[in-house]
DSSP file (Angstrom, degrees, kcal/mol; ACC not computed):
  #  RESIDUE AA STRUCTURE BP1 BP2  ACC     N-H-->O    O-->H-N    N-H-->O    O-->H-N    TCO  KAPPA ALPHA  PHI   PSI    X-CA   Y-CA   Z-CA
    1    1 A X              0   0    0      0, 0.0     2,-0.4     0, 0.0     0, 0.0   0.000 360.0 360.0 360.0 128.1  -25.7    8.4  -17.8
    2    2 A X        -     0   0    0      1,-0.0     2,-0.3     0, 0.0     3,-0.0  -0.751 360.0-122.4 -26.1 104.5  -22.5   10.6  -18.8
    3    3 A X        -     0   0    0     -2,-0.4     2,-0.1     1,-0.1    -1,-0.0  -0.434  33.3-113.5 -45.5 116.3  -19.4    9.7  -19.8
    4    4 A X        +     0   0    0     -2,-0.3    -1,-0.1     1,-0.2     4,-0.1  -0.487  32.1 177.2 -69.3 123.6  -16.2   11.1  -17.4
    5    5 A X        +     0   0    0     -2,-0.1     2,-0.3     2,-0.1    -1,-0.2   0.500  49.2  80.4-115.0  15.2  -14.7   13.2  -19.4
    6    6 A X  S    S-     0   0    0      1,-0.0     2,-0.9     0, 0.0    -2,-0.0  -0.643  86.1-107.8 -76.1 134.3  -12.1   14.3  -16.6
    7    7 A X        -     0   0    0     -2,-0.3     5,-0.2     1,-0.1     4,-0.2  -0.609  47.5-106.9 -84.6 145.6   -9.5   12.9  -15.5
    8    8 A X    >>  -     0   0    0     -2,-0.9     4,-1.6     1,-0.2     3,-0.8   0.224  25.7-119.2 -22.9 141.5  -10.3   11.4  -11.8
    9    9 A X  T 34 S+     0   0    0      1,-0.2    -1,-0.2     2,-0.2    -2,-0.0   0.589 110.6  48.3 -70.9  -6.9   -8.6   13.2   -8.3
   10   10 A X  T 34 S+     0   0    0      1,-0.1    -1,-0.2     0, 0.0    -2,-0.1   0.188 104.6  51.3-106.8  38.9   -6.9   10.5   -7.3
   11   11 A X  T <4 S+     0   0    0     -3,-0.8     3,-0.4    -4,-0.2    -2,-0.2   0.387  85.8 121.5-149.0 -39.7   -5.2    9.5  -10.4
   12   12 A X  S  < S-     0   0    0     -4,-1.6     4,-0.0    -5,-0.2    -3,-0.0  -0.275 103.2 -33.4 -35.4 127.1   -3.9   13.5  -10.7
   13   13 A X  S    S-     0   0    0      1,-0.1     4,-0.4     3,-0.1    -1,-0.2   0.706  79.0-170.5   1.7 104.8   -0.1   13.9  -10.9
   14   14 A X  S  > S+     0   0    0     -3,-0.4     4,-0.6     2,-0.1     3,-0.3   0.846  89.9  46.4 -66.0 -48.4   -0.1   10.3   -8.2
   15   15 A X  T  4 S+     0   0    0      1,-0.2    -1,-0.1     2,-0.2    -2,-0.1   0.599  87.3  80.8 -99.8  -7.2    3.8   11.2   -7.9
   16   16 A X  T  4 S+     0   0    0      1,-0.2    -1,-0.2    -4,-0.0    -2,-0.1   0.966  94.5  53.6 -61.0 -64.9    3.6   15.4   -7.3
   17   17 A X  T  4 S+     0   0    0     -4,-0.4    -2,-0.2    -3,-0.3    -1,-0.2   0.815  90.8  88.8 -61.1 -51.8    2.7   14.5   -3.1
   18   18 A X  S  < S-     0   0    0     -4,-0.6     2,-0.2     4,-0.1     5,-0.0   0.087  82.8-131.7 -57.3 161.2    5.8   12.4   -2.9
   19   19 A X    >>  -     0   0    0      4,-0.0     3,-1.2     0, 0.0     4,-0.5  -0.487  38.8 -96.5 -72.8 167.5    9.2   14.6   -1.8
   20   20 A X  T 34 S+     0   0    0      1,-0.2    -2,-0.1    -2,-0.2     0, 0.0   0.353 121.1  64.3 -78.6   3.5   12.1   13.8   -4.0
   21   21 A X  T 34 S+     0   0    0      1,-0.1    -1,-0.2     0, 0.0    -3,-0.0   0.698 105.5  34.3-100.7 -10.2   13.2   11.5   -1.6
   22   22 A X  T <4 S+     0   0    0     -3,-1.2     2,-0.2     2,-0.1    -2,-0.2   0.443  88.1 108.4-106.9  13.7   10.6    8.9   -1.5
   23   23 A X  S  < S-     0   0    0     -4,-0.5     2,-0.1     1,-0.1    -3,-0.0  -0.510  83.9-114.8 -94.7 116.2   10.0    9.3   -5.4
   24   24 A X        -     0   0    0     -2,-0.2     3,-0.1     1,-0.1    -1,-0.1  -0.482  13.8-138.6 -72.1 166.1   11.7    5.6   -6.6
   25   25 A X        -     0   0    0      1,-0.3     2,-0.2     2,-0.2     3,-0.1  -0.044  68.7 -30.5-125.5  19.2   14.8    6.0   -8.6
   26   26 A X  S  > S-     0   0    0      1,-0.2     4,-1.5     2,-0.0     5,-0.5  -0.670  81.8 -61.1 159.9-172.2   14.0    3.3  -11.0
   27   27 A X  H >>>S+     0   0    0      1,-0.2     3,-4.9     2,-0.2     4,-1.6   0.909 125.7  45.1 -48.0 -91.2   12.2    0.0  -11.5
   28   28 A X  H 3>5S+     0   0    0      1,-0.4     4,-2.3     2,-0.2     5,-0.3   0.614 108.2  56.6 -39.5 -41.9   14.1   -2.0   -9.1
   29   29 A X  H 3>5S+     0   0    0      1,-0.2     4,-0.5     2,-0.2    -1,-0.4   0.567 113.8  40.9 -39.8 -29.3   13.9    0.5   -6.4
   30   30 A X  H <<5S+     0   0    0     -3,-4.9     4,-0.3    -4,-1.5    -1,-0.2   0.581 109.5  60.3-112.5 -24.0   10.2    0.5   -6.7
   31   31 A X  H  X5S+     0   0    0     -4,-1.6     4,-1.7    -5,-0.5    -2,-0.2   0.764 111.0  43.8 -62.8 -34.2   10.3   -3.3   -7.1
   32   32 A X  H  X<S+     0   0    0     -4,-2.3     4,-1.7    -5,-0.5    -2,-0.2   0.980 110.9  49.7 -91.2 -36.4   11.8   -3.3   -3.8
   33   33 A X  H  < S+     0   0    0     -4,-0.5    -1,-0.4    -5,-0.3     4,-0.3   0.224 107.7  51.8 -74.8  -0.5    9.8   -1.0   -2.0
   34   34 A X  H  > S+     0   0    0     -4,-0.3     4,-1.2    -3,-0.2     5,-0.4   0.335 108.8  55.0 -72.7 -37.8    6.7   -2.3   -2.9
   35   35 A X  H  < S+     0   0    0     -4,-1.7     4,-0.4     1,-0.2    -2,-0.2   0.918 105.4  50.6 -67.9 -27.3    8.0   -5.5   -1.8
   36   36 A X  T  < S+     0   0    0     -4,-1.7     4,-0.5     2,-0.2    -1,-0.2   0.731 112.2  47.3 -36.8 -56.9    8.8   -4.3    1.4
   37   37 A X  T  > S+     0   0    0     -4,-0.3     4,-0.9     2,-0.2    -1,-0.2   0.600 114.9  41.6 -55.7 -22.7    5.5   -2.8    1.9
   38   38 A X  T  < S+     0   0    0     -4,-1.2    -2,-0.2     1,-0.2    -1,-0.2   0.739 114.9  54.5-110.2  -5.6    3.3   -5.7    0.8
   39   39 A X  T  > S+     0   0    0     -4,-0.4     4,-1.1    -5,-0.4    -2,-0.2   0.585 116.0  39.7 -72.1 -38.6    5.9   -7.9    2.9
   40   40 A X  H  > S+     0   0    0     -4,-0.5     4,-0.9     2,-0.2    -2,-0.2   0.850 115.1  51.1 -79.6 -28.6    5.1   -5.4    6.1
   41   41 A X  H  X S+     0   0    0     -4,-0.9     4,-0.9     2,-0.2    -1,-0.1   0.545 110.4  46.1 -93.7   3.6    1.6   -5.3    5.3
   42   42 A X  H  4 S+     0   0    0      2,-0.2     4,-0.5     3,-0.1     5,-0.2   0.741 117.3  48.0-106.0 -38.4    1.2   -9.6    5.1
   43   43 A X  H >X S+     0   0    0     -4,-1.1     4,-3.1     1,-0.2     3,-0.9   0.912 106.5  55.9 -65.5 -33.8    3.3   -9.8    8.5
   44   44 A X  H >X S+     0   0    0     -4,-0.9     3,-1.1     1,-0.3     4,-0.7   0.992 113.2  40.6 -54.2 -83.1    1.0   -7.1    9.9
   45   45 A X  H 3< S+     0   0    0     -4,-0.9     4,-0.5     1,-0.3    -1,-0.3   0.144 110.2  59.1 -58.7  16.0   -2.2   -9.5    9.1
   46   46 A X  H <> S+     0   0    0     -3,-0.9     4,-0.8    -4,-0.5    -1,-0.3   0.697 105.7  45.8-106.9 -61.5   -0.5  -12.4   10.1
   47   47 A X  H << S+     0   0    0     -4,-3.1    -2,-0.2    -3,-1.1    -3,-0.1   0.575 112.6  48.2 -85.9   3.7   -0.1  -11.0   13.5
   48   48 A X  T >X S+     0   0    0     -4,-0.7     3,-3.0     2,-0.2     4,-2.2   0.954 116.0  47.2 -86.6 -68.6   -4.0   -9.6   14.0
   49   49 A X  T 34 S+     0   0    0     -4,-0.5    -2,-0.2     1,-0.3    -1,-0.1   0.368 115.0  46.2 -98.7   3.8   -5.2  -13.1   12.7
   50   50 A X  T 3X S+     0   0    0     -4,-0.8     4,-1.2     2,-0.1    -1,-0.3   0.583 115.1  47.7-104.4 -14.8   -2.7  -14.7   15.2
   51   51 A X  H <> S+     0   0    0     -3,-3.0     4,-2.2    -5,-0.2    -2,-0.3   0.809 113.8  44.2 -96.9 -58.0   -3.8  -12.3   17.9
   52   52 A X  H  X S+     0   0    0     -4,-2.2     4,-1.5     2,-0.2     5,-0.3   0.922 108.5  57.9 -76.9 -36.6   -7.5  -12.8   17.5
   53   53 A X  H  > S+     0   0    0     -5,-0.3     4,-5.8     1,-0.2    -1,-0.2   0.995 109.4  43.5 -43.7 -71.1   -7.2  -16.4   17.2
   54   54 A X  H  X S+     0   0    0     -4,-1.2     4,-1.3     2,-0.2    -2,-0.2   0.806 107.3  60.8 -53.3 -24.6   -5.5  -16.6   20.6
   55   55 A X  H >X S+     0   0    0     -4,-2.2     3,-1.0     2,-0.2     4,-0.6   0.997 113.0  36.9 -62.4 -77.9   -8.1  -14.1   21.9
   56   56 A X  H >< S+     0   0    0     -4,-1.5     3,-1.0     1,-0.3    -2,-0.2   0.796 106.7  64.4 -54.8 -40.2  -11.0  -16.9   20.9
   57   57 A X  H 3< S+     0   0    0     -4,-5.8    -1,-0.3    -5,-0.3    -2,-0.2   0.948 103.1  49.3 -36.8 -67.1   -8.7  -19.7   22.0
   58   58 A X  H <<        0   0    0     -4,-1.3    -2,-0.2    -3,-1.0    -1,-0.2   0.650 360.0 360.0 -53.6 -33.9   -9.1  -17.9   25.9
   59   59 A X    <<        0   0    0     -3,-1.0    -1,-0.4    -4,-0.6    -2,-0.2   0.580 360.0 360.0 -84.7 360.0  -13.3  -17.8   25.5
């Protein structure tokens, strides 16, 4: 085995894709926007596992 002595592709400049508008503008900004996201992304799986439930209810 080898040691990586690269750094990774997905871990290169993370923040170069973004545009300069979705680039957070501090901590809190990034606080909130991540909360947003993992708040969209819990409602999301809430409403598949509420959806497939009622599906199994019907059989």
């Amino acid at each position: 085995m080898v040691p990586e002595t690269e750094t990774p592709d997905d871990q290169k400049d993370a923040f170069d894709n973004l545009s300069d508008e979705e680039k957070p503008a501090n901590i809190i900004d990034a606080a909130a926007s991540g909360a947003s996201s993992g708040l969209q992304l819990a409602l999301n799986v809430g409403a598949m596992l509420l959806a497939f439930c009622r599906i199994n209810c019907l059989n």
